[in-house]
TORMAR-390757 format. One record per atom (N, C-alpha, C, O): residue in three letters; x, y, z. Coordinates in steps of 0.2 Angstrom, whole numbers, padded with zeros to 4 digits, always signed. Layout:
<rs>
AlaXYZ;...
</rs>
This chain:
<rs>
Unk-0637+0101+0557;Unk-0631+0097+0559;Unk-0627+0095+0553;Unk-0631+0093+0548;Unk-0620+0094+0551;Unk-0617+0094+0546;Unk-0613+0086+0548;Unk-0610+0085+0554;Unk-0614+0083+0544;Unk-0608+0077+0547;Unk-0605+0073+0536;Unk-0608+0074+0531;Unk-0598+0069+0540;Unk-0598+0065+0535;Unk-0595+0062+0536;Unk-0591+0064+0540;Unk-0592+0053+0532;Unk-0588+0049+0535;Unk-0582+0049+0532;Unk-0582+0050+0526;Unk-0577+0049+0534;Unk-0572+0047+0529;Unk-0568+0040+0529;Unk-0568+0037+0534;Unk-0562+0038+0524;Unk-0560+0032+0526;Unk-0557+0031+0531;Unk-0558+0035+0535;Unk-0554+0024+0533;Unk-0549+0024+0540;Unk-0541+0021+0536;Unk-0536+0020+0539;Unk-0542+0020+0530;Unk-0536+0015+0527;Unk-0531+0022+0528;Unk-0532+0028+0526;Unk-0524+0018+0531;Unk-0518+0023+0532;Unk-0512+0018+0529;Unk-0513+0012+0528;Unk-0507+0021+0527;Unk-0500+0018+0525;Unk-0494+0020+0529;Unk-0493+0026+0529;Unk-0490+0013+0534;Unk-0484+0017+0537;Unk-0481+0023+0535;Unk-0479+0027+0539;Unk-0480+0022+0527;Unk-0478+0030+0527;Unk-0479+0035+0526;Unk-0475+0040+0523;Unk-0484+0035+0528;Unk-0489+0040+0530;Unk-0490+0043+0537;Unk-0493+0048+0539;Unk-0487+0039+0541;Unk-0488+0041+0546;Unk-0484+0045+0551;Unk-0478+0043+0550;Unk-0485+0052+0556;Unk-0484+0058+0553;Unk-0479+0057+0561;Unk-0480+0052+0565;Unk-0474+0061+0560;Unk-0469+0059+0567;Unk-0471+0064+0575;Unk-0469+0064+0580;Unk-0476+0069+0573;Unk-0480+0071+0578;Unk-0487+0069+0579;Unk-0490+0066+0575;Unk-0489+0071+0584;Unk-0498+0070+0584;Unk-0500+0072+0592;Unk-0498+0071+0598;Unk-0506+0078+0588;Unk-0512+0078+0593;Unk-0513+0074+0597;Unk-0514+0068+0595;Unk-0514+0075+0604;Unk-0516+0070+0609;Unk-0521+0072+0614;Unk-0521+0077+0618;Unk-0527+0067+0611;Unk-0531+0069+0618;Unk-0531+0064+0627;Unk-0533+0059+0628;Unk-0528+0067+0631;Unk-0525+0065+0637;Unk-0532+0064+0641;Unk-0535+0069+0644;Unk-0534+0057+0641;Unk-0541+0056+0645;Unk-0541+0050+0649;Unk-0542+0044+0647;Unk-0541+0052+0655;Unk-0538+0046+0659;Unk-0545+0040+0660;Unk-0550+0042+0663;Unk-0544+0034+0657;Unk-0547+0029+0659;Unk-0550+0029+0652;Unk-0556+0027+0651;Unk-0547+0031+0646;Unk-0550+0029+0641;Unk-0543+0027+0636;Unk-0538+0031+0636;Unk-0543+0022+0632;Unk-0541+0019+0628;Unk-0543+0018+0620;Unk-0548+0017+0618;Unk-0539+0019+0619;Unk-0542+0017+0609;Unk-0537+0009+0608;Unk-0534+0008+0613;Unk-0538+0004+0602;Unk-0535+0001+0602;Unk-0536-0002+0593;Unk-0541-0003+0589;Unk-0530-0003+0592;Unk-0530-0005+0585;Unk-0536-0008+0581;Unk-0537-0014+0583;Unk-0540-0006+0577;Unk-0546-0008+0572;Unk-0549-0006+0575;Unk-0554-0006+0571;Unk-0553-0004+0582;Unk-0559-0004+0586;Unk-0563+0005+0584;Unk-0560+0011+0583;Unk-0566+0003+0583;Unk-0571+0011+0585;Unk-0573+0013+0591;Unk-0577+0010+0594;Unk-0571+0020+0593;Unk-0572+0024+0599;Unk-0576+0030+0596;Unk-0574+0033+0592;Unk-0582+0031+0599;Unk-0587+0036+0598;Unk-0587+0040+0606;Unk-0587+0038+0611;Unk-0586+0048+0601;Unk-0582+0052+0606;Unk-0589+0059+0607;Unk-0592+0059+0602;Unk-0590+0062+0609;Unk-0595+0068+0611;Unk-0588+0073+0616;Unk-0586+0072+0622;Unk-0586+0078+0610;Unk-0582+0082+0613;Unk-0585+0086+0613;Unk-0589+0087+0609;Unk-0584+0093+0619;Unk-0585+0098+0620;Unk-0581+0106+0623;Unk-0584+0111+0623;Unk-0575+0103+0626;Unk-0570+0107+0629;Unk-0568+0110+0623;Unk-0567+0108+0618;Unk-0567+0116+0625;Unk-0564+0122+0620;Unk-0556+0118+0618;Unk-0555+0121+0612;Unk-0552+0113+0619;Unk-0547+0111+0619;Unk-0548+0106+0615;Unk-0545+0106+0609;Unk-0550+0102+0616;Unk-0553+0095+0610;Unk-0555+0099+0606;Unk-0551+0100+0602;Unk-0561+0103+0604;Unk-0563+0105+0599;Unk-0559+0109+0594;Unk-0560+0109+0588;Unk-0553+0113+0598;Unk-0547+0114+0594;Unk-0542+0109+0590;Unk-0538+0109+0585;Unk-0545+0105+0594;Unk-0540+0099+0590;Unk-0543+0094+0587;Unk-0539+0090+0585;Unk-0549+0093+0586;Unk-0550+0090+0579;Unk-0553+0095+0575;Unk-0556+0093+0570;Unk-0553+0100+0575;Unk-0551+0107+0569;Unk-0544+0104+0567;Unk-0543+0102+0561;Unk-0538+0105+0572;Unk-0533+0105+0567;Unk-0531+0099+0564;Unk-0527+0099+0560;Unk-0534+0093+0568;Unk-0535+0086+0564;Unk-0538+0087+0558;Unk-0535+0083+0553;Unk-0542+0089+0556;Unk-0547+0086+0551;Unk-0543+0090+0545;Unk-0545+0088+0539;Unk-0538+0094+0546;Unk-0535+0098+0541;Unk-0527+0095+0540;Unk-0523+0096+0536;Unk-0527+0090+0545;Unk-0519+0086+0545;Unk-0518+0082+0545;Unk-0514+0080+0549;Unk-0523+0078+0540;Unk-0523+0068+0541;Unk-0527+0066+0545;Unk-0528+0060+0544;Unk-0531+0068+0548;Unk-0537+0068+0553;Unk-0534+0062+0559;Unk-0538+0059+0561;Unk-0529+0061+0561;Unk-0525+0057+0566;Unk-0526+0062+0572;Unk-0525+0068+0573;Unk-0527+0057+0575;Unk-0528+0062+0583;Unk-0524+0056+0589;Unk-0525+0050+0587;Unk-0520+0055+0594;Unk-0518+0051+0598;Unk-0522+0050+0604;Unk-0524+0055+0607;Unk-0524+0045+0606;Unk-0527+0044+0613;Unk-0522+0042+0617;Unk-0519+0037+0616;Unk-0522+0044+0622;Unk-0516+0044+0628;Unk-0517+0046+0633;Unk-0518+0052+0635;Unk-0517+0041+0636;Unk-0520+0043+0645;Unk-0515+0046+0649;Unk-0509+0045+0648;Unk-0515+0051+0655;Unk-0513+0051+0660;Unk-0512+0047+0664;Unk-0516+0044+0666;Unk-0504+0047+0665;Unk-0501+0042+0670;Unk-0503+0045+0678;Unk-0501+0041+0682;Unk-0506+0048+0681;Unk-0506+0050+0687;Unk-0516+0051+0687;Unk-0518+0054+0682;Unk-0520+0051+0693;Unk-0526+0052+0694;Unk-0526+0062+0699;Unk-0527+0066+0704;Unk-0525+0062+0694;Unk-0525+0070+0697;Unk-0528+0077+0693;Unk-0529+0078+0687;Unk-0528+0083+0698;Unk-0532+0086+0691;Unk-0528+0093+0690;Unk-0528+0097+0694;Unk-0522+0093+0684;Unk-0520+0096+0682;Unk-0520+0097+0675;Unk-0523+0095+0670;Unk-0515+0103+0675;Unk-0516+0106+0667;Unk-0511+0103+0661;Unk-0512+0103+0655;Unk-0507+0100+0665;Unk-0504+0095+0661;Unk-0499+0090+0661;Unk-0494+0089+0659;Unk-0506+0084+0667;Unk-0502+0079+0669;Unk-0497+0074+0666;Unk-0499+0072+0660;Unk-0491+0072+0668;Unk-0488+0069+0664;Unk-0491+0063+0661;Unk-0497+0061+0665;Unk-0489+0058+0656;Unk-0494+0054+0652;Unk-0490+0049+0652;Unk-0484+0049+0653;Unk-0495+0043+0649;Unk-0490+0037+0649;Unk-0485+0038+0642;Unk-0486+0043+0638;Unk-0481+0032+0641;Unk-0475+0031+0637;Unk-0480+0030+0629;Unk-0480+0032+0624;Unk-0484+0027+0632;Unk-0488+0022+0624;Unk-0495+0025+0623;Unk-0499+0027+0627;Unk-0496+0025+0617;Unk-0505+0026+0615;Unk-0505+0023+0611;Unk-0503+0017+0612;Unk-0510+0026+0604;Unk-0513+0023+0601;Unk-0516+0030+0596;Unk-0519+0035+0599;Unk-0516+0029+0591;Unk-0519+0033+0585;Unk-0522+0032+0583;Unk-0521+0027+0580;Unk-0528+0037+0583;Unk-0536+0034+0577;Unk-0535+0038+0573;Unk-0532+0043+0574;Unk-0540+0036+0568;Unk-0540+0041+0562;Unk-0549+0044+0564;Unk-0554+0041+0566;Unk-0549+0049+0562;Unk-0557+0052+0562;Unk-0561+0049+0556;Unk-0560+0051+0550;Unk-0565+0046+0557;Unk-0570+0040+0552;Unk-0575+0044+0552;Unk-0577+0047+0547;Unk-0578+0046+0557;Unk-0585+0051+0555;Unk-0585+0056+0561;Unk-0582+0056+0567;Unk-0589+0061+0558;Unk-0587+0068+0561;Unk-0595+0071+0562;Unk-0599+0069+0558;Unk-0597+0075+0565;Unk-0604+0080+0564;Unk-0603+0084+0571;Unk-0600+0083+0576;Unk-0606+0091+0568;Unk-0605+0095+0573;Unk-0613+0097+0574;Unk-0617+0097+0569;Unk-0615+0099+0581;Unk-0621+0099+0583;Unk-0623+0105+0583;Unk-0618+0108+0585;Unk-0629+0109+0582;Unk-0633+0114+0582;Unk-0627+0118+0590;Unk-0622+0122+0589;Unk-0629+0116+0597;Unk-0623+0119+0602;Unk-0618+0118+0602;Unk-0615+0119+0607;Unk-0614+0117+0598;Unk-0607+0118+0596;Unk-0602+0112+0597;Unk-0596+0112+0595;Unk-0605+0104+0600;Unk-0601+0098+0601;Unk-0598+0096+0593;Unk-0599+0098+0587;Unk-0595+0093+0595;Unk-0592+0089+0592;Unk-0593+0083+0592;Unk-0589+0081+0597;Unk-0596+0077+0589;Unk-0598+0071+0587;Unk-0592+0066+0582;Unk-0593+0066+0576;Unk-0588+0063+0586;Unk-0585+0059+0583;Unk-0584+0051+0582;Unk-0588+0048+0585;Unk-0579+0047+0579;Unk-0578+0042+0579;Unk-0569+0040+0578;Unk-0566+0041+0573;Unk-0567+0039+0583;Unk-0559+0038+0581;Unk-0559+0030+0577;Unk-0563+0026+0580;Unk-0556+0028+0573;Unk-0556+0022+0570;Unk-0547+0019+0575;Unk-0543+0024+0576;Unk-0545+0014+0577;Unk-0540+0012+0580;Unk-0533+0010+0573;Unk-0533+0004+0571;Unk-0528+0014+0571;Unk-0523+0012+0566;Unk-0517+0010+0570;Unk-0516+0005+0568;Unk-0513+0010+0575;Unk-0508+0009+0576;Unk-0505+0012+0583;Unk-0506+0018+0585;Unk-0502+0006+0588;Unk-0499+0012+0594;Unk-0493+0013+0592;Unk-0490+0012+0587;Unk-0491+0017+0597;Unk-0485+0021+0596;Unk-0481+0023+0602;Unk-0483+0021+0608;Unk-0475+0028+0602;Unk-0471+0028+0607;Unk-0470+0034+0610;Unk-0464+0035+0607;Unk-0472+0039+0614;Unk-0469+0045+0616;Unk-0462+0045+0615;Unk-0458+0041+0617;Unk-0461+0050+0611;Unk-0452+0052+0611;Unk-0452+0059+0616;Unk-0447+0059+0620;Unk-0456+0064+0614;Unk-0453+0070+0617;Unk-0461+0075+0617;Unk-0466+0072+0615;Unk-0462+0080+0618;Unk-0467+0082+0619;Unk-0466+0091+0618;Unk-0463+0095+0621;Unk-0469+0092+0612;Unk-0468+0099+0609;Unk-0471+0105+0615;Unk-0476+0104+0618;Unk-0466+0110+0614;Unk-0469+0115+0618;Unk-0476+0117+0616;Unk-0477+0119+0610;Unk-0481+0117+0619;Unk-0488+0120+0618;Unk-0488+0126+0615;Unk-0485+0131+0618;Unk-0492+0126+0609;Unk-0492+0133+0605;Unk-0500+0134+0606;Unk-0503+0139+0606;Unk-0502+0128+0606;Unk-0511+0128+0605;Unk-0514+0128+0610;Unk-0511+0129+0615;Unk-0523+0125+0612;Unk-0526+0124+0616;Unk-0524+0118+0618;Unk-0523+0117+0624;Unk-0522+0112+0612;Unk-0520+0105+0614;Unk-0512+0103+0615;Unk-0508+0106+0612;Unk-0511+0098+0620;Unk-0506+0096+0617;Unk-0503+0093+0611;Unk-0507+0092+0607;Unk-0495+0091+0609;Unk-0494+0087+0603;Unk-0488+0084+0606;Unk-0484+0086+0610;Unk-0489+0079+0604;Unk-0480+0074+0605;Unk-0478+0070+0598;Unk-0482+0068+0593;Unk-0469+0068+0600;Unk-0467+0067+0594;Unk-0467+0060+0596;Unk-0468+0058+0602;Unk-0466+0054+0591;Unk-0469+0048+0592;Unk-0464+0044+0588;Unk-0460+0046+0583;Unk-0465+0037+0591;Unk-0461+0032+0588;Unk-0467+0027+0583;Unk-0471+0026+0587;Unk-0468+0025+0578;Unk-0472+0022+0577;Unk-0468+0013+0578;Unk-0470+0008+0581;Unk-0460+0014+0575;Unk-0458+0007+0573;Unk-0460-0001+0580;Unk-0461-0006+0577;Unk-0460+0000+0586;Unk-0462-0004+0589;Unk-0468-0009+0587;Unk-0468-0015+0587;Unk-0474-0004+0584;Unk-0480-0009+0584;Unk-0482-0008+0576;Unk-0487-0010+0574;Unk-0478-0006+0572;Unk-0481-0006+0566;Unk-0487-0014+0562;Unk-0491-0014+0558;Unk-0484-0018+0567;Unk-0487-0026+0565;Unk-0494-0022+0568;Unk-0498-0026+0567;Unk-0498-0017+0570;Unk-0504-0018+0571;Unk-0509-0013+0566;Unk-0515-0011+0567;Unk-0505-0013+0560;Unk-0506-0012+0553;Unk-0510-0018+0550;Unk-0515-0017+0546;Unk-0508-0024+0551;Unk-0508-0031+0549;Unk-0514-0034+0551;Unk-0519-0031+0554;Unk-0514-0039+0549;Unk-0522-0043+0551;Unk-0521-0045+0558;Unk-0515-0046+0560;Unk-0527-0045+0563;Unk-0526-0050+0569;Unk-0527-0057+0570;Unk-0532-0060+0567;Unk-0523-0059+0574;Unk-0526-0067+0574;Unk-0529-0069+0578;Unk-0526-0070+0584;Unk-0534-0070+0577;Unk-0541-0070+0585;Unk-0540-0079+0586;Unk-0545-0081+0590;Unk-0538-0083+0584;Unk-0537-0090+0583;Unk-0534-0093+0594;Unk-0536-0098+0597;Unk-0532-0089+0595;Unk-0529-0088+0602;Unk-0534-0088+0608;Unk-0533-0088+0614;Unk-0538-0087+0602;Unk-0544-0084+0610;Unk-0548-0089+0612;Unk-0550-0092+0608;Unk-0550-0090+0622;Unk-0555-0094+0624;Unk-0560-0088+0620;Unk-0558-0082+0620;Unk-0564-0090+0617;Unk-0569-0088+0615;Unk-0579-0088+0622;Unk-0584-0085+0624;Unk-0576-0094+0622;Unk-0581-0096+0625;Unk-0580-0095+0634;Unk-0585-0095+0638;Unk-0573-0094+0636;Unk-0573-0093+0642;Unk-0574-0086+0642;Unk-0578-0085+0646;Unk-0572-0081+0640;Unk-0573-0074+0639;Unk-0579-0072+0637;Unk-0580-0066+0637;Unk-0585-0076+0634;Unk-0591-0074+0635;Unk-0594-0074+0643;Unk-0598-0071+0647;Unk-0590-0080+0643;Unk-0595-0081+0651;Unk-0591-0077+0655;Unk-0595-0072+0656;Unk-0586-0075+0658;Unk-0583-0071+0662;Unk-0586-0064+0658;Unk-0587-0059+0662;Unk-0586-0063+0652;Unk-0590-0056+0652;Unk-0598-0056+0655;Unk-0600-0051+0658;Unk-0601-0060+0653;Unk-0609-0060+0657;Unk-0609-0060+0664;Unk-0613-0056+0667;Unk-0604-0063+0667;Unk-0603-0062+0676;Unk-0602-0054+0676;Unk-0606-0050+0678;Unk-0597-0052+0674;Unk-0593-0045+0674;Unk-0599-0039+0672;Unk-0599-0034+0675;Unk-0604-0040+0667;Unk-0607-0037+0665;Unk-0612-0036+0672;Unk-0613-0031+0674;Unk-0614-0040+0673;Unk-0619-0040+0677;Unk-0618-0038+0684;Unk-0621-0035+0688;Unk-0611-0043+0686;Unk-0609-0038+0693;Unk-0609-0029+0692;Unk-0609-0025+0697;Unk-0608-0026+0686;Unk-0608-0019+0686;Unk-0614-0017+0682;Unk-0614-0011+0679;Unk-0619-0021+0682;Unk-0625-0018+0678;Unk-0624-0015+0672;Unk-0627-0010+0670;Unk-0619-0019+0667;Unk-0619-0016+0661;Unk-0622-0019+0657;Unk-0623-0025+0657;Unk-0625-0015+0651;Unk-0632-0016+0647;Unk-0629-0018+0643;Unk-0624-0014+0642;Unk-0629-0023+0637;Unk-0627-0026+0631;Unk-0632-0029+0629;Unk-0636-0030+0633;Unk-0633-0031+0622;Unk-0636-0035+0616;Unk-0633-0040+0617;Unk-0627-0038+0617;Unk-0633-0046+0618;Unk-0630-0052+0620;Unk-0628-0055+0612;Unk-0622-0057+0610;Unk-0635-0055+0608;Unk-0636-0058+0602;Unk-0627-0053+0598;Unk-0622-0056+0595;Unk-0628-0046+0598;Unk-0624-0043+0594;Unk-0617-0045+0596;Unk-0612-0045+0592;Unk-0616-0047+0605;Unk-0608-0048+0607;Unk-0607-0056+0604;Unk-0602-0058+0602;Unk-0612-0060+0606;Unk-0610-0067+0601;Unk-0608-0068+0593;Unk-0606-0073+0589;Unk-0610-0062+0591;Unk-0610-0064+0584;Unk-0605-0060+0582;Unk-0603-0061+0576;Unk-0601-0054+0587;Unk-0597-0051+0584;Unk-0591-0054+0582;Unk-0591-0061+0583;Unk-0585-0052+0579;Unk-0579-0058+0575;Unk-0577-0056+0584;Unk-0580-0052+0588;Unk-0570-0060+0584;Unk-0566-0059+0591;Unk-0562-0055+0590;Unk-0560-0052+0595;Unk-0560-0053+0584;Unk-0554-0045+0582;Unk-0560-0041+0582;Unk-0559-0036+0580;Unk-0565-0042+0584;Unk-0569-0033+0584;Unk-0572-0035+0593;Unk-0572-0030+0597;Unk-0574-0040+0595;Unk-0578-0039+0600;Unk-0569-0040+0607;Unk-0570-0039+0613;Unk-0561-0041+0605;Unk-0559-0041+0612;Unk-0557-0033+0612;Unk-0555-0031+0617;Unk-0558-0028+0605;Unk-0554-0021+0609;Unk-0561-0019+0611;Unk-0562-0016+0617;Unk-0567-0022+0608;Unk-0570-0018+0609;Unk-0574-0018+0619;Unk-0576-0014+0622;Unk-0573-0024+0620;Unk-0572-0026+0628;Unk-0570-0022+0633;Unk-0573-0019+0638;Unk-0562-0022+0630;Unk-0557-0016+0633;Unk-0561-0014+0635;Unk-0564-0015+0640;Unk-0562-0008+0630;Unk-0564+0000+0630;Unk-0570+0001+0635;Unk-0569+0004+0640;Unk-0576-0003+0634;Unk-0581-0003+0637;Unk-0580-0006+0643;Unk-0585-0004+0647;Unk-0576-0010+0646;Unk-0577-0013+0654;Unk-0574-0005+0659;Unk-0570-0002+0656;Unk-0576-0005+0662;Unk-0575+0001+0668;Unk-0567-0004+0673;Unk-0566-0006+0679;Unk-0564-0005+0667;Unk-0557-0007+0671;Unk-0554+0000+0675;Unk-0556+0005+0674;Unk-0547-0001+0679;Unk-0543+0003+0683;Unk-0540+0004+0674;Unk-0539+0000+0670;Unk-0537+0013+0676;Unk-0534+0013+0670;Unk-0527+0010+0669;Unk-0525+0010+0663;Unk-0523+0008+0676;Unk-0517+0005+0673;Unk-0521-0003+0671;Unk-0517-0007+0668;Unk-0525-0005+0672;Unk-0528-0012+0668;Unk-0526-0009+0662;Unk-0521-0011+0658;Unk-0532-0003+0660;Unk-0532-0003+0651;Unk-0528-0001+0648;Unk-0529-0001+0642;Unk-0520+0000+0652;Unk-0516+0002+0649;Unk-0510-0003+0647;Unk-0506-0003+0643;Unk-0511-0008+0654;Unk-0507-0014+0652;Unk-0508-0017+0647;Unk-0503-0019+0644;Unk-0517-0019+0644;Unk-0520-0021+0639;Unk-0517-0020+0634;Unk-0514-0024+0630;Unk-0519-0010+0634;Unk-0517-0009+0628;Unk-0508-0010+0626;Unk-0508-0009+0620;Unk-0503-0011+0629;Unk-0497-0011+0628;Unk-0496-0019+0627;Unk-0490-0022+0625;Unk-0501-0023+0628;Unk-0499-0030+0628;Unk-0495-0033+0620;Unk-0498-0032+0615;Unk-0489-0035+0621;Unk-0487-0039+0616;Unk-0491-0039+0608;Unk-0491-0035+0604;Unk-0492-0042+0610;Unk-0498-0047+0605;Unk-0504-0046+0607;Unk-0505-0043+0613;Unk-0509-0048+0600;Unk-0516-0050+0601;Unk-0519-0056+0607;Unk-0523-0055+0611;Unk-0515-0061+0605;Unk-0515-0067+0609;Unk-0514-0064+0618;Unk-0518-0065+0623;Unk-0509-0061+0618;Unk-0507-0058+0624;Unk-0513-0057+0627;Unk-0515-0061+0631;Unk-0517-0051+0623;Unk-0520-0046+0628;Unk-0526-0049+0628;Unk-0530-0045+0630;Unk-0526-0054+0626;Unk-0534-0061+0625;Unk-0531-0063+0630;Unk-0534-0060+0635;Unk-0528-0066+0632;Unk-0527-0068+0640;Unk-0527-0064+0644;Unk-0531-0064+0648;Unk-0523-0059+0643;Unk-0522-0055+0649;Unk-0529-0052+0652;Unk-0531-0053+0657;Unk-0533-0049+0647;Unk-0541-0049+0649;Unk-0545-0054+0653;Unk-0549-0052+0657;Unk-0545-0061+0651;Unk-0548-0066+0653;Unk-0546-0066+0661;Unk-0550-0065+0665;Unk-0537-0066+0661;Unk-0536-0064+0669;Unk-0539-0061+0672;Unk-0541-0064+0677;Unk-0540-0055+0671;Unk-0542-0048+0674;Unk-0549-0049+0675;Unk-0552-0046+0680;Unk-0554-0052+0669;Unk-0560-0054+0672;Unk-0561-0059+0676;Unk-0567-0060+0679;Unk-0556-0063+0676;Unk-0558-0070+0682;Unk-0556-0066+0687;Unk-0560-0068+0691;Unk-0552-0061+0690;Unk-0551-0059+0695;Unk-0556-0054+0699;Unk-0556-0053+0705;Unk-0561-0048+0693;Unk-0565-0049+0696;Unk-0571-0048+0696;Unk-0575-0044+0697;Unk-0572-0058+0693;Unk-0579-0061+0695;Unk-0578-0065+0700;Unk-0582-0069+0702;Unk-0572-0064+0705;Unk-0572-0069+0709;Unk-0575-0064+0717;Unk-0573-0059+0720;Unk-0580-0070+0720;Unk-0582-0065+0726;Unk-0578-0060+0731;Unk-0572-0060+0731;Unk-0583-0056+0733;Unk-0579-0050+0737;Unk-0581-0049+0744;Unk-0587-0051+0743;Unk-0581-0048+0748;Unk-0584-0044+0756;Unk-0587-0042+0754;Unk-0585-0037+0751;Unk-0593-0042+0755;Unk-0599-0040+0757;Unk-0603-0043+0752;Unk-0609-0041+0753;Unk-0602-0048+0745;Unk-0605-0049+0741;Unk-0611-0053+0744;Unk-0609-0058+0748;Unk-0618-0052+0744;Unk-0623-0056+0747;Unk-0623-0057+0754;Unk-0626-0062+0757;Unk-0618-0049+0759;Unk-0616-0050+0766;Unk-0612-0056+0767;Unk-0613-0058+0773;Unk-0607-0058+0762;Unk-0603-0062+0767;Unk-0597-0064+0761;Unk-0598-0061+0756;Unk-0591-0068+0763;Unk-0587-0071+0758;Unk-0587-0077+0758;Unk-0587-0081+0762;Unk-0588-0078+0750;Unk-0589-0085+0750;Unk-0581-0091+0748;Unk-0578-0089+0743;Unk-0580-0095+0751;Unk-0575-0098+0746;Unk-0575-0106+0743;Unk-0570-0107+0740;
</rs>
């Protein structure tokens, strides 16, 4: 197996007016966060071939519609990562990590010459997410606990010590990504305003639903 890392540091202008897009409904990237990817479609692996030789930017963009086509339309907004580390496996996957640089804005959508698609992109709307975040906004403390409810109503396994101690610019994208929200949740997220924004808007979304349901414990509680 061959792997290696590379930087994530990018300069606006640097940034390219088209971009590969992997179209994966219910997944999100979001500025500074790390996404660790296991590809294997003849399609994706075409295209972080043609990433790793073109600035290594790939976009994440979801499908606007739950359906299984060959080229559902997509939402308006993503988000571009840089490929930080890469390894290819003895059968043929691809092992990566998207680093989260900046979202962006579908302008138009090149005719398909390749396995993947490509679209042409507005960067100027979110360029602030270049900048530092300001985690100062955040219930810290009520988002741990509406996260331990949420985890647990879905049986998900965390390091508690590791999510305490993480900074709040790395533990709220990384929330996001990992809760099994609806994907227009994580898409609203991802388009929120602000840092501050989408720290609230998340705490919403988990008080909604850590609050009881029919059939929770055979009954409703109020």
């Amino acid at each position: 197996m061959t792997s290696f890392v590379l930087p994530a540091k990018t300069h606006p202008s640097a940034l390219p007016a088209q971009l590969p897009v992997l179209p994966i409904l219910g997944s999100v990237l979001l500025p500074n966060a790390r996404l660790p990817m296991i590809l294997s479609e003849p399609r994706y692996l075409a295209l972080v071939e043609d990433a790793l030789g073109k600035g290594r930017l790939i976009g994440m963009l979801q499908p606007s519609v739950n359906e299984e086509m060959d080229n559902p339309p997509l939402y308006s907004v993503g988000c571009a990562g840089r490929i930080t580390s890469f390894s290819e496996t003895d059968d043929g996957r691809m092992q990566i990590v998207l680093t989260g640089l900046c979202r962006f804005r579908v302008t138009g959508e090149k005719p398909r010459m390749r396995l993947f698609r490509t679209v042409d992109v507005d960067w100027q709307p979110y360029l602030t997410d270049l900048g530092e975040n300001d985690p100062s906004d955040i219930d810290r403390d009520r988002l741990l606990e509406l996260m331990q409810i949420y985890f647990r109503k879905n049986a998900i396994s965390v390091d508690w010590k590791v999510v305490k101690n993480a900074p709040s610019d790395v533990l709220l994208p990384t929330i996001v990504m990992i809760c099994p929200l609806a994907p227009n949740e994580k898409q609203a997220l991802l388009e929120a305003e602000s840092f501050a924004a989408r720290a609230k808007m998340l705490v919403t979304l988990l008080e909604m639903a850590a609050m009881p349901q029919a059939g929770d414990d055979g009954e409703v509680r109020h």
